[in-house]
C-alpha positions, 0 to 999 in steps of 0.5 A: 500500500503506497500512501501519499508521502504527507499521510506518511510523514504524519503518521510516522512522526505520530508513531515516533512521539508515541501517538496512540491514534497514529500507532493505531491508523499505522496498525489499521492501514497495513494490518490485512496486507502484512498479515498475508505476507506473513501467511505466505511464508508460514502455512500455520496461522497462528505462527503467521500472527506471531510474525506478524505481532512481532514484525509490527513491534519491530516497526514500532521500534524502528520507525525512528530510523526510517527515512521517507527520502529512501523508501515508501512506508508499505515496501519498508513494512512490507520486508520487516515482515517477510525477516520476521516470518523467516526468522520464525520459520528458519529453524523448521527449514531443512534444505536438500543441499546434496542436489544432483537434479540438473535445473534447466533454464528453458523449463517452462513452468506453468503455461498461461492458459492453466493460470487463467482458470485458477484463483489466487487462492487455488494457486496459494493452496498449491503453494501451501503443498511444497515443503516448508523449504522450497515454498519459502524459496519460492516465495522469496523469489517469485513472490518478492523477487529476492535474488539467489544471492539475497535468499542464500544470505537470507536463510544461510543457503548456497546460490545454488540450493536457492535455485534447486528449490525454485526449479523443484517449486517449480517442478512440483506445482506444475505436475500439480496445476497441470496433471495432463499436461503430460498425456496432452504432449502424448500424440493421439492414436486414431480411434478410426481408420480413415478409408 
């Protein structure tokens, strides 16, 4: 959520003097928004409510030091909730990092006419099945464009287990959205002979 950057000067400077009505608008504004990015990366609601309690107790702490000249409010927000989330999921993180399966960059991964049947939320469902591991390298990745490199340092990976994920990610919610898309690359046998 972009605000307009006096709504945003006003209400920091109102949560910095310890303004409980600008504290509240704050929470109110981005509490839907902030509390789906949590949801995204821990699949149990009540671990996504705990990162996000504590992602807003670090906002709180650390709106001093935001700079409005350098960023948007909802976007600084926004990447203090995604560390909180992995912070409290890291530890339920196990990563294959003995990977042998070669990643092809020409893979394709799901095609646009099996995505323009689905819901946001038949996609998320999808996402929900991966292992904690790969759907958070996912996440990062296609969800909040994090490069190989950031989600490494981020979670403690190589580049290399970063892109392993997000080929198998990949790989996995595609056998599952689209569970024909074999037999359809299969040629068809004539069921009748032509005379």
């Amino acid at each position: 959520m972009d605000l307009p950057k006096k709504q945003a000067e006003k209400l920091v400077k109102g949560c910095v003097d310890n303004d409980r009505t600008a504290q509240e608008t704050l929470y109110k504004l981005f509490h839907a928004d902030m509390l789906r990015v949590c949801y995204n990366y821990l699949p149990d609601k009540e671990l996504a409510k705990e990162a996000f309690n504590a992602g807003f107790l670090k906002v709180f702490v650390s709106l001093k030091n935001f700079d409005l000249t350098k960023g948007e409010l909802g976007g600084w927000i926004r990447k203090i909730m995604i560390y909180t989330s992995i912070d409290l999921c890291r530890k339920e993180l196990k990563f294959n990092t003995n990977n042998t399966t070669e990643i092809r960059e020409d893979d394709h991964f799901i095609t646009p006419s099996v995505l323009e049947k689905l819901q946001f939320e038949d996609i998320l469902q999808n996402i929900r099945t991966l292992p904690l591991a790969t759907q958070t390298v996912f996440n990062l990745s296609v969800l909040d464009g994090f490069t190989h490199k950031e989600i490494g340092e981020q979670l403690n990976i190589s580049e290399g287990t970063s892109r392993w994920h997000l080929a198998e990610a990949k790989r996995k919610l595609r056998s599952l959205l689209e569970p024909t898309a074999e037999q359809n690359n299969q040629p068809k046998e004539r069921s009748e002979k032509t005379k």
